[in-house]
TIFI-782707 format. One line per field, with one value per residue: chain; residue number from 1; x, y, z of N, C-alpha, C, CB in turn. Coordinates in steps of 0.02 Angstrom, whole numbers. Glycine has a CB too. Example, Ala and Ser with C-alpha at 12.3 -4.5 7.8 and 13.67 -1.06 7.14 Angstrom:
<marvos>
cadena	A / A
num	1 / 2
nc1	660 / 642
nc2	-284 / -112
nc3	390 / 354
cac1	615 / 684
cac2	-225 / -53
cac3	390 / 357
cc1	660 / 645
cc2	-165 / 2
cc3	390 / 394
cbc1	565 / 704
cbc2	-224 / -30
cbc3	452 / 286
</marvos>
This chain:
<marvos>
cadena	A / A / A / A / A / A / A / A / A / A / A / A / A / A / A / A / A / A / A / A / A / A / A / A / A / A / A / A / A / A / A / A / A / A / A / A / A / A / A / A / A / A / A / A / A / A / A / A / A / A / A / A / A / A / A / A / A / A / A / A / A / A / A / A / A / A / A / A / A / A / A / A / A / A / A / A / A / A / A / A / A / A / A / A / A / A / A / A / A / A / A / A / A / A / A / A / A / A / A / A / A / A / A / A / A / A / A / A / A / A / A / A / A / A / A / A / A / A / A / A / A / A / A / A / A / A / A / A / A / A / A / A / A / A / A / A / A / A / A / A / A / A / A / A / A / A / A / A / A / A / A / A / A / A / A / A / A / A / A / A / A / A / A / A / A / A / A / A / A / A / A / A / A
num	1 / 2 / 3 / 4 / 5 / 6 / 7 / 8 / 9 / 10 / 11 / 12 / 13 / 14 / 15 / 16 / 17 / 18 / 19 / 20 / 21 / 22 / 23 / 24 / 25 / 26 / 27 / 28 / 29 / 30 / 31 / 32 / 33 / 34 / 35 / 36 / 37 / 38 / 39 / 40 / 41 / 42 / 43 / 44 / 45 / 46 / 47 / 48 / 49 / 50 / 51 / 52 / 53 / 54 / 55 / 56 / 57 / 58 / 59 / 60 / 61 / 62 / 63 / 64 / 65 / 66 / 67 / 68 / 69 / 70 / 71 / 72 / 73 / 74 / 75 / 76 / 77 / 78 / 79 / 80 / 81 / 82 / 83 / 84 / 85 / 86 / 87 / 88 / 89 / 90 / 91 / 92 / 93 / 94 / 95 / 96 / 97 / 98 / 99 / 100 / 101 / 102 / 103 / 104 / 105 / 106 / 107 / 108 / 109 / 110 / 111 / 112 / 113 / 114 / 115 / 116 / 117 / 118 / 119 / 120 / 121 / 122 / 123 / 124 / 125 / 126 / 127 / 128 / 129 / 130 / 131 / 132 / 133 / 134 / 135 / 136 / 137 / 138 / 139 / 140 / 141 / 142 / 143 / 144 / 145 / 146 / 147 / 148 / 149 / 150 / 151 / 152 / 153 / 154 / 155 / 156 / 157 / 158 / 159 / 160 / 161 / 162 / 163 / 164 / 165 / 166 / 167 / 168 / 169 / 170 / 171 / 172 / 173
nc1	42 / 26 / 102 / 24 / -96 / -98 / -91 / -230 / -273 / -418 / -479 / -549 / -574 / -594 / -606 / -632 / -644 / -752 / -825 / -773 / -696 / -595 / -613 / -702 / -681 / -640 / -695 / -792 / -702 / -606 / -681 / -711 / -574 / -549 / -638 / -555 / -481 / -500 / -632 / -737 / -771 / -782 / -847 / -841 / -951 / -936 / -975 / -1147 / -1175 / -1128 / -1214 / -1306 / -1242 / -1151 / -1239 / -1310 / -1180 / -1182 / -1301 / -1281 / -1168 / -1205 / -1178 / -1030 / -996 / -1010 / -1083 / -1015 / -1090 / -1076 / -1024 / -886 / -774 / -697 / -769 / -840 / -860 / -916 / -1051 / -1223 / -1331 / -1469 / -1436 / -1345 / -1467 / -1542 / -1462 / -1420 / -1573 / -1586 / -1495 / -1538 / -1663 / -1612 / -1540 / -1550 / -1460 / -1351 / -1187 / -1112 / -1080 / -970 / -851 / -818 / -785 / -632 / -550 / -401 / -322 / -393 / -407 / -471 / -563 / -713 / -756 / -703 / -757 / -892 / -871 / -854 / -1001 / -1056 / -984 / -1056 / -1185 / -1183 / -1124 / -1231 / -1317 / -1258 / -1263 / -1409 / -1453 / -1387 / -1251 / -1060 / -950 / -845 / -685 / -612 / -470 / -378 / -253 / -318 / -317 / -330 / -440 / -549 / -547 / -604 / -732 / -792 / -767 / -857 / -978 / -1010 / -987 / -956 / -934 / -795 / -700 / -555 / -488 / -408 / -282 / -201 / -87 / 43 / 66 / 60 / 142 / 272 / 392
nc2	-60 / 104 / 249 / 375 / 304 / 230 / 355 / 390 / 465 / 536 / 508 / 568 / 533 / 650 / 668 / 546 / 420 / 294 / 244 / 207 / 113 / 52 / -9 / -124 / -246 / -269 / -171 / -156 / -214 / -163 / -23 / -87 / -105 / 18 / 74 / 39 / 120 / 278 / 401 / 414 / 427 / 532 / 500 / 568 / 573 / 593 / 591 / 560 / 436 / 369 / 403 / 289 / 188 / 266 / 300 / 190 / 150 / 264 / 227 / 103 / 103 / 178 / 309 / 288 / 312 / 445 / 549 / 669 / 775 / 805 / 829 / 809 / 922 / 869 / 762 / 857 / 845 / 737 / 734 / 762 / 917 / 872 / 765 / 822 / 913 / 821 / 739 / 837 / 859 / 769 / 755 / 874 / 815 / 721 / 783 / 767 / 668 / 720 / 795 / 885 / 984 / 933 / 845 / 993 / 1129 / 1215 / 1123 / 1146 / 1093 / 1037 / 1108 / 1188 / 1330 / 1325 / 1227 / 1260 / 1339 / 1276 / 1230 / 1308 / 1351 / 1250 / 1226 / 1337 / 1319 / 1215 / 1275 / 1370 / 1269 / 1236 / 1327 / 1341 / 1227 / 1246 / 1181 / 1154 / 1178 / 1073 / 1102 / 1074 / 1132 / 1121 / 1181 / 1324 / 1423 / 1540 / 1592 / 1523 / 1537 / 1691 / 1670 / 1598 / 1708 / 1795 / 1752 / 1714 / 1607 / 1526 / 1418 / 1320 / 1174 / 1157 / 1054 / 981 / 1091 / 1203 / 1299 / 1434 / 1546 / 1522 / 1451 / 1455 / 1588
nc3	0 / -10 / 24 / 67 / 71 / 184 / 281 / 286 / 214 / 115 / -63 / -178 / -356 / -502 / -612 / -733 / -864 / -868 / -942 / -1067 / -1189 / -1154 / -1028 / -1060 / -1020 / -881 / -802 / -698 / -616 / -579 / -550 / -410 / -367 / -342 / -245 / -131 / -105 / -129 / -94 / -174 / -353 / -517 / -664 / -833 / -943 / -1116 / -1245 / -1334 / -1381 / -1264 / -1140 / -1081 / -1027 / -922 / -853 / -787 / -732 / -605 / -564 / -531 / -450 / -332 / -227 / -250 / -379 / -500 / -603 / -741 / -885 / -1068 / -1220 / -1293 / -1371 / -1454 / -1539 / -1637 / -1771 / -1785 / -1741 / -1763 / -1760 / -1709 / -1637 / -1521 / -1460 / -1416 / -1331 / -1252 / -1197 / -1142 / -1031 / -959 / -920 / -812 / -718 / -576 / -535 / -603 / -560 / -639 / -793 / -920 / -1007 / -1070 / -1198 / -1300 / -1407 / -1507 / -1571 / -1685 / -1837 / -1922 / -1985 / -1992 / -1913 / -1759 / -1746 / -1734 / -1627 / -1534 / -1539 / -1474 / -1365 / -1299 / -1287 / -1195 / -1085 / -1060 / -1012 / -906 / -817 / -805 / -764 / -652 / -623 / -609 / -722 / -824 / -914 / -1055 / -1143 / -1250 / -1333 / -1334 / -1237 / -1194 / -1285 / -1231 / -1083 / -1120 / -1156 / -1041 / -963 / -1026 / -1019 / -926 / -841 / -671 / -592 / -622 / -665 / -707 / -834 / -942 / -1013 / -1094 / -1059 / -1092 / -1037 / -891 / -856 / -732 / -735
cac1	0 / 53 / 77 / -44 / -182 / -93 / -102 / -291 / -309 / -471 / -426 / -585 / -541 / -646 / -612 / -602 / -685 / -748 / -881 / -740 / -690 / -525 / -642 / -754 / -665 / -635 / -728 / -821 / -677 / -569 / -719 / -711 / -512 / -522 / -682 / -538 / -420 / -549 / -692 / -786 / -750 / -825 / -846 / -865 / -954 / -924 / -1028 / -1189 / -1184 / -1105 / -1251 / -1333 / -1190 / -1129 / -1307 / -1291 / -1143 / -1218 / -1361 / -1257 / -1105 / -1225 / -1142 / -965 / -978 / -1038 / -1052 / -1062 / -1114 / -1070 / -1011 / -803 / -750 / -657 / -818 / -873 / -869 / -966 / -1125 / -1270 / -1372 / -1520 / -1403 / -1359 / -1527 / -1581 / -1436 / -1462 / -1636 / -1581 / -1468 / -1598 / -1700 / -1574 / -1522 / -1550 / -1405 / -1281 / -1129 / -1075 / -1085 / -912 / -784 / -827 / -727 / -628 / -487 / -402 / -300 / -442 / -374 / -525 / -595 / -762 / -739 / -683 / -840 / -952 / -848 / -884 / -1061 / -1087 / -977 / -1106 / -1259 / -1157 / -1130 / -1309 / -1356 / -1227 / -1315 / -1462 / -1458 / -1337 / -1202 / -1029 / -901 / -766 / -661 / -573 / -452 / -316 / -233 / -366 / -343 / -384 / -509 / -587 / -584 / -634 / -781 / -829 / -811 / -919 / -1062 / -1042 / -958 / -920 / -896 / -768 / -638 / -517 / -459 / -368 / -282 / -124 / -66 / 102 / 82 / 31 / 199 / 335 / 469
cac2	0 / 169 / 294 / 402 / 279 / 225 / 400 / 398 / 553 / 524 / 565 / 576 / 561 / 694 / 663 / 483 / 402 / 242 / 227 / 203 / 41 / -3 / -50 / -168 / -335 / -261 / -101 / -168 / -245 / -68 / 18 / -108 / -73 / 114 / 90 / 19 / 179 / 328 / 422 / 413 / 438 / 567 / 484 / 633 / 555 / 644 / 569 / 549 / 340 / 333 / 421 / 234 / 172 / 311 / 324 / 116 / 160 / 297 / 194 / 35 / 104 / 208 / 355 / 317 / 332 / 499 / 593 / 726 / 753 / 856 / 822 / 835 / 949 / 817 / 748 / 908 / 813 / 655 / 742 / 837 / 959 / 832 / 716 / 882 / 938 / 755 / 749 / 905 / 861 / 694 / 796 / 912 / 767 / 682 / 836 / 749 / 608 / 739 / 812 / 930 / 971 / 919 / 892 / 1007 / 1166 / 1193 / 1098 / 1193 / 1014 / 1032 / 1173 / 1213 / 1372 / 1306 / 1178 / 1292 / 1400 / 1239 / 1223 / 1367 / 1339 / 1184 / 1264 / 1400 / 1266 / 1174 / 1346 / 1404 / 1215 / 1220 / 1388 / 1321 / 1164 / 1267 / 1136 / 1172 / 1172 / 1046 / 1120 / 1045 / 1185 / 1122 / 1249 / 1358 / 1423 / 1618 / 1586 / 1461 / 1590 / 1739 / 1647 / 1582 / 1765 / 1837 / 1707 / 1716 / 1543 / 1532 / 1355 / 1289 / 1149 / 1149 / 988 / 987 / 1159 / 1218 / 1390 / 1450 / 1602 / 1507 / 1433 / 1494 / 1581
cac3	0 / -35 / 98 / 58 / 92 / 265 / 321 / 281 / 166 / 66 / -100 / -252 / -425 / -517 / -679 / -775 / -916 / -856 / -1008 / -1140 / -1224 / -1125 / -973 / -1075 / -1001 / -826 / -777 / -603 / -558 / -576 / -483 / -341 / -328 / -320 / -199 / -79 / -102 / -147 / -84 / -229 / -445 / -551 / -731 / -876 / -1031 / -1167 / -1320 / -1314 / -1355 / -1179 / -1127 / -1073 / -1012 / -878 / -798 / -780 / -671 / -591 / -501 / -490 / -367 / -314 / -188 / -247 / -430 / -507 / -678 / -787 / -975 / -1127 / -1275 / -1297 / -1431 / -1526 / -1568 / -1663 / -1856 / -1800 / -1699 / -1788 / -1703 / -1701 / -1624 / -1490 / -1466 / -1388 / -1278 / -1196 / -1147 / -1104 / -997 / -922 / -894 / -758 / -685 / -491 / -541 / -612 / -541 / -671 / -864 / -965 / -1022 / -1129 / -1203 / -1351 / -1446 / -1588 / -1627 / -1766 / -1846 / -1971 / -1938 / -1974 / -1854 / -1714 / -1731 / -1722 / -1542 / -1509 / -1528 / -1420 / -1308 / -1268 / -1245 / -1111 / -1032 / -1020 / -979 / -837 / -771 / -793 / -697 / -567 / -612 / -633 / -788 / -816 / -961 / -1095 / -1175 / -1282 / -1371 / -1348 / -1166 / -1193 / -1287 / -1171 / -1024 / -1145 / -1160 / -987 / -929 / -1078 / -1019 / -840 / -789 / -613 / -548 / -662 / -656 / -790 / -822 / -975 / -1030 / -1110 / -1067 / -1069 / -1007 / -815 / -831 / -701 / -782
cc1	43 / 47 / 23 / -99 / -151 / -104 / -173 / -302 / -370 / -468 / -523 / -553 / -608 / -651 / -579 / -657 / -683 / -793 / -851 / -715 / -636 / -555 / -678 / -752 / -668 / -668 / -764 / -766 / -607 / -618 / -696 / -624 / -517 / -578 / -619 / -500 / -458 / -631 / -774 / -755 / -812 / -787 / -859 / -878 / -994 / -951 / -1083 / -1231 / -1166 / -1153 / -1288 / -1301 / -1197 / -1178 / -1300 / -1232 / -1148 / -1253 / -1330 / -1214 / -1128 / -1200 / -1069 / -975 / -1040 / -1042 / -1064 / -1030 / -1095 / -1034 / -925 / -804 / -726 / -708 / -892 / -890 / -907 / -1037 / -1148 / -1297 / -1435 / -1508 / -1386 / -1413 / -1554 / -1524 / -1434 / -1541 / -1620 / -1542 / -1509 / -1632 / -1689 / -1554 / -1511 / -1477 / -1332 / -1242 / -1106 / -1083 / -994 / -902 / -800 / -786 / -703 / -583 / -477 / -346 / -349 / -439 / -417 / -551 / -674 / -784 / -739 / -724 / -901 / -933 / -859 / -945 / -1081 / -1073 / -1028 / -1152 / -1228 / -1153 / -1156 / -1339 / -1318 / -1257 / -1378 / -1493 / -1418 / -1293 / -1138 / -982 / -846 / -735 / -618 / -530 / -395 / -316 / -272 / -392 / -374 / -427 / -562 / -605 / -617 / -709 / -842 / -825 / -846 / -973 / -1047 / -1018 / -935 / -892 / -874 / -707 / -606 / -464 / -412 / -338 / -181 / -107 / 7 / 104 / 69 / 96 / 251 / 394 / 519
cc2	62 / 198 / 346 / 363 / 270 / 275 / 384 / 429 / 491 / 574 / 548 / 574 / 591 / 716 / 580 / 472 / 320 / 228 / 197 / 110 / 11 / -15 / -82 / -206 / -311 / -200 / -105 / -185 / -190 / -20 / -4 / -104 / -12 / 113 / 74 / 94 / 253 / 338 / 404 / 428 / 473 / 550 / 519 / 557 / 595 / 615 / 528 / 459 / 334 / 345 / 357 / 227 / 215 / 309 / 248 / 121 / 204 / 253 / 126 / 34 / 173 / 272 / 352 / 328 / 380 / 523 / 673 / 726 / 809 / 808 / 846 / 870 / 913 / 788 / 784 / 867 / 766 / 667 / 779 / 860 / 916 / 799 / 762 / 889 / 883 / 736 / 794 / 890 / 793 / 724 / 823 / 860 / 708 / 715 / 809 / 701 / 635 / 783 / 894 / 930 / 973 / 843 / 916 / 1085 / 1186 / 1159 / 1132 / 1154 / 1021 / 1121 / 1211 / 1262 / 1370 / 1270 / 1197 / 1305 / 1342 / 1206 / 1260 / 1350 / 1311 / 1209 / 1296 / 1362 / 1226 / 1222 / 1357 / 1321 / 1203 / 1267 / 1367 / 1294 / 1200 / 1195 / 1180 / 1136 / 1142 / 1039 / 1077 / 1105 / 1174 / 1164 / 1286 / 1395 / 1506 / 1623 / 1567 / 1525 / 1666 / 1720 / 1641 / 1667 / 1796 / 1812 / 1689 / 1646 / 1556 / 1466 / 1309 / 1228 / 1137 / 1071 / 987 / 1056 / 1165 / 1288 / 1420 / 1506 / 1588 / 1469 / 1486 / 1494 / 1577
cc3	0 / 31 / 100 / 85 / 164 / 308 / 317 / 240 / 124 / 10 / -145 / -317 / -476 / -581 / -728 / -823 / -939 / -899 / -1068 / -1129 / -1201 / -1069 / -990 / -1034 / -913 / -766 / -695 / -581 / -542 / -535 / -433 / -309 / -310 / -265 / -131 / -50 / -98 / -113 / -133 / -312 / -475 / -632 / -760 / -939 / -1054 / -1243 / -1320 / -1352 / -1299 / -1125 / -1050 / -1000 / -913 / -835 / -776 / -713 / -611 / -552 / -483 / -429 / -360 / -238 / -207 / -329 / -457 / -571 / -678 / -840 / -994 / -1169 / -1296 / -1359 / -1476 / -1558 / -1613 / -1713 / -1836 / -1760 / -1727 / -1723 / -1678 / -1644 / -1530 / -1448 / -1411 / -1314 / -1226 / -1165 / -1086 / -1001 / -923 / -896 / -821 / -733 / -606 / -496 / -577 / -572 / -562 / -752 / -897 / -970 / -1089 / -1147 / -1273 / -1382 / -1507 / -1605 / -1679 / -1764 / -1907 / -1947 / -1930 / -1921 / -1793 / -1685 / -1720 / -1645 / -1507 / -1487 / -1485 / -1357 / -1267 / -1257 / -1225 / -1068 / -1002 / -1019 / -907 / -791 / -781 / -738 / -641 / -567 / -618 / -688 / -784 / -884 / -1004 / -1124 / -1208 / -1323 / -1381 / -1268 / -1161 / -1226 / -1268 / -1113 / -1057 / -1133 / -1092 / -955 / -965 / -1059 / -940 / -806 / -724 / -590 / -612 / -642 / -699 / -758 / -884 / -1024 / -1052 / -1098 / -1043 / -1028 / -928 / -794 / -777 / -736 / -759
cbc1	-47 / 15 / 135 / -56 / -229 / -35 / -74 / -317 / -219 / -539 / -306 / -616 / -494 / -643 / -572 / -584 / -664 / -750 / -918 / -654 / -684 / -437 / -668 / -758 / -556 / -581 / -795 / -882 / -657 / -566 / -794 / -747 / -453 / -539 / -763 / -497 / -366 / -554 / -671 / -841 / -737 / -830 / -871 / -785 / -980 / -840 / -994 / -1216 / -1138 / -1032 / -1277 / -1319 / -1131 / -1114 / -1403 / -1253 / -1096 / -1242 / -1456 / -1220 / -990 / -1262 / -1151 / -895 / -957 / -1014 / -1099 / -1069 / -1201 / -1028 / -1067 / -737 / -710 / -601 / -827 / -841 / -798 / -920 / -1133 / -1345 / -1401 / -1532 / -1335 / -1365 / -1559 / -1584 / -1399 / -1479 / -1722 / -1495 / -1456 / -1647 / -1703 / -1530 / -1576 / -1636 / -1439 / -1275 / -1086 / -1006 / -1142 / -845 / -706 / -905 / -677 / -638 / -489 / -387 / -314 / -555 / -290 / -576 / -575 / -774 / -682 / -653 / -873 / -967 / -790 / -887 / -1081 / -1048 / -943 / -1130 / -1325 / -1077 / -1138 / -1377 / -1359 / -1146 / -1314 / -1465 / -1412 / -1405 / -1206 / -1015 / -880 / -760 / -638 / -611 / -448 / -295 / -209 / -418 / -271 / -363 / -517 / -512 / -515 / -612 / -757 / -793 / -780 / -920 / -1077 / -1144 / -898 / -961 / -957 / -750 / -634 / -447 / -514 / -385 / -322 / -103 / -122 / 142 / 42 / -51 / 230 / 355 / 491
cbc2	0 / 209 / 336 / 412 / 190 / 207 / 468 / 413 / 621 / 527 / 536 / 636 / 486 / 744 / 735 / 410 / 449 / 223 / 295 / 276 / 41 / 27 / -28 / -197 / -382 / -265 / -81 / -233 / -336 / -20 / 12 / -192 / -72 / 200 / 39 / -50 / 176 / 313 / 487 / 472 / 352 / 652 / 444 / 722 / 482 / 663 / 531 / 621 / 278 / 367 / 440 / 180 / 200 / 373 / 356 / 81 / 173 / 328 / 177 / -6 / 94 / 167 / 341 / 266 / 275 / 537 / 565 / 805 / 736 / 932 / 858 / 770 / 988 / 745 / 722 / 973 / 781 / 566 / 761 / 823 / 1035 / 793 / 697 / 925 / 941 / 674 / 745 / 988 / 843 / 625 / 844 / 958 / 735 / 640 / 893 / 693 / 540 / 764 / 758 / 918 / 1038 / 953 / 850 / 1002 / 1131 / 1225 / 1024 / 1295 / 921 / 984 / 1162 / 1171 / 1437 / 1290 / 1152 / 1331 / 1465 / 1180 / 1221 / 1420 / 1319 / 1100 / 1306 / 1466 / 1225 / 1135 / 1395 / 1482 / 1144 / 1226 / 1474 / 1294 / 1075 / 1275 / 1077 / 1195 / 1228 / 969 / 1164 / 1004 / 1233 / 1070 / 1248 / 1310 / 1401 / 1680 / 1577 / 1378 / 1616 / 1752 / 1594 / 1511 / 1812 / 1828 / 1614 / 1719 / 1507 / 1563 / 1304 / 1338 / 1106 / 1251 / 924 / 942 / 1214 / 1202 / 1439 / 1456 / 1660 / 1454 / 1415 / 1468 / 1628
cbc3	60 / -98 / 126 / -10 / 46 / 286 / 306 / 322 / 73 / 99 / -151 / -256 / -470 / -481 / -697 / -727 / -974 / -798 / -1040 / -1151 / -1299 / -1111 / -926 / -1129 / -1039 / -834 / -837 / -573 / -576 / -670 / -472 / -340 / -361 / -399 / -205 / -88 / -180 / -217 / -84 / -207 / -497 / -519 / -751 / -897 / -1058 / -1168 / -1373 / -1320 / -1391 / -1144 / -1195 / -1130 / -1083 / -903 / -837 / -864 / -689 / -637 / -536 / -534 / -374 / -320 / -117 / -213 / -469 / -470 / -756 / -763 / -1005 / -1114 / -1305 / -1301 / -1424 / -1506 / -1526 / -1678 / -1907 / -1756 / -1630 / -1850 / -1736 / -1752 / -1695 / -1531 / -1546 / -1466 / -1290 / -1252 / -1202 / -1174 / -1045 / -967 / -951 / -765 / -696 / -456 / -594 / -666 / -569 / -649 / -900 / -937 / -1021 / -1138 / -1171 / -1373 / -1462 / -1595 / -1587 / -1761 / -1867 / -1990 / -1956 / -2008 / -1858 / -1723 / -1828 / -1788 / -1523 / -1556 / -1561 / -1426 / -1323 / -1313 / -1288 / -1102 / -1040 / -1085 / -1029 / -834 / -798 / -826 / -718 / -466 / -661 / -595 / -814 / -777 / -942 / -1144 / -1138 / -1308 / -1427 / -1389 / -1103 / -1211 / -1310 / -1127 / -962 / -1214 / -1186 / -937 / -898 / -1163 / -1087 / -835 / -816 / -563 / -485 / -699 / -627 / -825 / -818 / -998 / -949 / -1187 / -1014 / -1115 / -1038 / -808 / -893 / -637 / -822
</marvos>
């Protein structure tokens, strides 16, 4: 055992992505280790096939495992608005069983400027669905970190956790 756990600290992990396809074969039996070490796990799924899935875990390890939803930026090219549109209610509709809306944000690894602007977009209806519900924001921002906070202070974000972000300028020089 690690020292960390011998002291006791109770640690959370508050961002994983226990919905995806490298926990097919083993996924309960990776919950039931981290239930020995951890408070609890906050799962983000991020495309709305995992949708199912995530809520499945959700009521099964019921108090330690947790989510929250949006739609990742990398998955701009493969989601219509239809597709959008149905997740968001789905969304709205479970509001008592979520956590938080992300990881959502923008990536400008997709370097199209059409592309960008349709990150943009989604961006902003995770925003006003996170003020909505009174959840908070767990950011995605690769290469795209001043624009990312331009944003959340133009639309009023307050409870944010940035989880993935590149910004040199936060480096110590």
């Amino acid at each position: 055992m690690s020292i960390w756990y011998n002291q006791g600290i109770k640690m959370i992990d508050v961002h994983c992505h226990l919905e995806q396809k490298d926990y097919e074969k083993d996924r309960d039996e990776v919950i039931e280790k981290c239930k020995k070490k951890l408070k609890a796990i906050v799962t983000c799924c991020c495309h709305p096939d995992d949708f199912g899935l995530t809520m499945d875990l959700v009521k099964k390890y019921k108090s330690f495992v947790f989510a929250t939803f949006s739609i990742h930026p990398e998955f701009i090219k493969e989601i219509n608005e239809k597709e959008i549109e149905k997740f968001l209610k789905k969304v709205e509709e479970n509001r008592e069983k979520i956590v938080g809306i992300g990881e959502t944000g923008l990536d400008f690894i997709i370097e199209e400027p059409e592309w960008r602007e349709k990150q943009k977009e989604l961006f902003l209806k995770f925003i006003s669905l996170a003020k909505n519900l009174k959840l908070p924001l767990v950011i995605h921002a690769r290469k795209a970190f001043a624009e990312t906070i331009e944003i959340l202070e133009k639309f009023g974000a307050k409870r944010v956790l940035m989880h993935f972000f590149t910004a040199k300028e936060l480096l110590p020089r």
